[in-house]
Structures are given as structure tokens and as C-alpha cells.
C-alpha positions in Angstrom: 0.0 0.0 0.0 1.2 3.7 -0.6 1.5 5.9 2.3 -1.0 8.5 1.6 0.3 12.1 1.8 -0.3 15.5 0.8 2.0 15.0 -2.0 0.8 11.2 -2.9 -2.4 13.2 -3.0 -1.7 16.0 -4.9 -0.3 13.6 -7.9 -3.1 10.9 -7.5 -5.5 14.4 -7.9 -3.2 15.7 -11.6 -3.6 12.6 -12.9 -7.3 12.0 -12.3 -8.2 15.2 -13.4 -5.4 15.7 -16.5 -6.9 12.2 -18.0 -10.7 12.7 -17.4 -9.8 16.4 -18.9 -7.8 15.2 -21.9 -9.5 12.0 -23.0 -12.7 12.2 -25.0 -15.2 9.7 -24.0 -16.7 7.8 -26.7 -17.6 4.1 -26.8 -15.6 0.9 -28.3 -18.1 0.7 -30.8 -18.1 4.3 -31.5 -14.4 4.1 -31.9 -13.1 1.1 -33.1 -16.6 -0.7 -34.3 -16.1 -3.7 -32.1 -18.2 -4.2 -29.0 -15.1 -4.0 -26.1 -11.7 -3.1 -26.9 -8.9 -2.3 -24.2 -6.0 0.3 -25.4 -4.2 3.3 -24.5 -6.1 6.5 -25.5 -3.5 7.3 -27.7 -5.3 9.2 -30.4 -7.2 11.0 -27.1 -10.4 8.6 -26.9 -11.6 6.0 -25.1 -13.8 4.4 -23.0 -13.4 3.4 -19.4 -10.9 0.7 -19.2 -9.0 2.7 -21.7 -8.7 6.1 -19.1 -7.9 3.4 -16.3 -5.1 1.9 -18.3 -3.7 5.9 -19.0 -4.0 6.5 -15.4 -2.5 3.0 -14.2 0.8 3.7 -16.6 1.3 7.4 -15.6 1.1 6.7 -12.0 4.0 3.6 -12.6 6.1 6.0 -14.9 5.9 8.4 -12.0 7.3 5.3 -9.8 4.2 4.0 -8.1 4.1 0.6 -7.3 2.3 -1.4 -9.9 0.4 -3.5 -6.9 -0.9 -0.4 -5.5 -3.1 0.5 -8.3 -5.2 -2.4 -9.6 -7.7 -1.8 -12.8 -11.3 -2.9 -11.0 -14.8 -4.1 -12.9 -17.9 -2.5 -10.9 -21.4 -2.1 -11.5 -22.2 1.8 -11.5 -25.1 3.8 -10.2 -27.3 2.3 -13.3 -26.4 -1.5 -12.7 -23.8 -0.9 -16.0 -20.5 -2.3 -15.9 -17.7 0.0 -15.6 -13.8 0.2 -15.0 -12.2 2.1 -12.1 -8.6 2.5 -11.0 -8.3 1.4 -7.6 -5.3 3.1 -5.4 -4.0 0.9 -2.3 -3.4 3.4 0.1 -2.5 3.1 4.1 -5.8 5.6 4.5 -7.9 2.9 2.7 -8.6 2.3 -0.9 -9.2 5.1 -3.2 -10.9 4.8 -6.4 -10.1 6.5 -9.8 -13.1 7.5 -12.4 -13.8 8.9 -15.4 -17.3 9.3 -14.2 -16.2 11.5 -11.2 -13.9 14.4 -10.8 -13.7 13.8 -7.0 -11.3 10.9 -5.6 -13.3 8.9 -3.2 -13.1 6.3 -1.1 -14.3 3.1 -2.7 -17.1 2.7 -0.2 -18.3 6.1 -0.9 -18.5 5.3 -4.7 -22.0 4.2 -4.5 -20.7 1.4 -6.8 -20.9 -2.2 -6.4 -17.4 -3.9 -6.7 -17.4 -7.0 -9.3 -13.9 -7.9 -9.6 -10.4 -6.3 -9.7 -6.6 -7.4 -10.4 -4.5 -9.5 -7.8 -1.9 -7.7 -6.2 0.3 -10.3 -6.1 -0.4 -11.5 -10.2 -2.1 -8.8 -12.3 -2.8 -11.3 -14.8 -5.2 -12.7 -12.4 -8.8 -11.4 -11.6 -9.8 -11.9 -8.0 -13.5 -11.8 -7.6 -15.1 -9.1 -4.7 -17.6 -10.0 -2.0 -18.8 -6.3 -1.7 -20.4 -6.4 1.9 -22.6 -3.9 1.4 -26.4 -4.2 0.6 -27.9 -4.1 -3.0 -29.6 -0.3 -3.0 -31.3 -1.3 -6.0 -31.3 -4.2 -8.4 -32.1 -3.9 -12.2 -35.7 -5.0 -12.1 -36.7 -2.6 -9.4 -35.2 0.3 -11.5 -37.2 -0.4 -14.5 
């Protein structure tokens, strides 16, 4: 886990806001005419995954260690799936979104958390018991 100060911070806050700023969000579809595709946002577009997978390289360019920031699969505030950047920190985990310019605490997302990258092997998806009670489920939206 990172030790979580003003400075830790500070960068985790540039980042967030310099990606969700830069990259254009438009769907795989939209963009490449496939259904799901994960790449860099190279050519400044992208979906989800693709600003998690920005923010997960600029953060281990800047030296941060790769198992502190594991790419995460959670159902959002509509029951859609969605990617996050989760930060390990010593203050708790911290969650990265191009949904949300505000850092928060992954228990303040309102998001319920799927599935997310081992620390130990991040070719390996470990699967999330999120604790907390179902607000809604899709049939009692509609």
C-alpha cells in the first residue's frame, strides 16, 4: 500500500483530473466498431478501461508501485458495468473515475465492486464479495 500524503495526493489528484480532462469519452463501438476493446487512448479517446489503463501507466512512470493501483470491474449507479482504478493506500482504498472528478473512497463510490486485479499477479482477476447491501437491483429500476 502507498502511504497516503499531501504530496501522494496532490499527484493521484493531476492525474485524475489531467486524464478525465484530456481523453474524450466515446464508446468501443463508436471508436473502433467492435463491441469492447482495451488500449491506450493514444489518439485521445476512449472508454473506461482505456482512461484506467492511461492512469495505471502514468502513475508507474511516476514510480508508483504497480500493486498499489489495480484496474477494477464494478457495476455503476445504473447496474452498468464499468472500470475504475483502484489506489491501495494506508488511508484505505481510493478509487479513480472517469465518471467522477472527485477521488473517493471506494465505499463512498455508491458502486458495487465485481472484480479487480490481484496484487500479487495482475494477470489474475480476484472476484469481490462487496459487503454492502444491493440499494437497487435492475428489475426494481425499471
Amino acid at each position: 500500500d502507498v502511504v497516503l500524503t499531501a504530496k501522494v495526493w496532490k499527484d493521484l489528484v493531476q492525474v485524475n483530473k489531467w486524464v478525465n480532462d484530456t481523453i474524450k469519452p466515446v464508446t468501443d463501438l463508436e471508436h473502433w466498431g467492435v463491441v469492447e476493446r482495451w488500449s491506450y487512448p493514444d489518439d485521445g479517446k476512449g472508454d473506461c478501461e482505456d482512461y484506467v489503463l492511461l492512469k495505471r501507466r502514468m502513475l508507474i512512470q511516476a514510480g508508483w508501485p504497480r500493486e498499489a493501483l489495480l484496474i477494477t470491474v464494478v457495476r455503476d449507479n445504473k447496474g452498468e458495468g464499468h472500470a475504475v482504478l483502484t489506489v491501495k493506500t494506508d488511508k484505505g482504498d481510493f478509487v479513480l473515475d472517469n465518471q467522477a472528478e472527485e477521488i473517493l473512497l471506494w465505499s463512498e463510490t455508491g458502486y458495487r465492486f465485481v472484480k479487480r486485479q490481484s496484487q500479487t499477479s495482475p494477470n489474475v482477476w480476484v472476484a469481490l464479495g462487496d459487503p454492502r447491501p444491493a440499494i437497487a437491483t435492475a428489475a426494481s429500476t425499471r
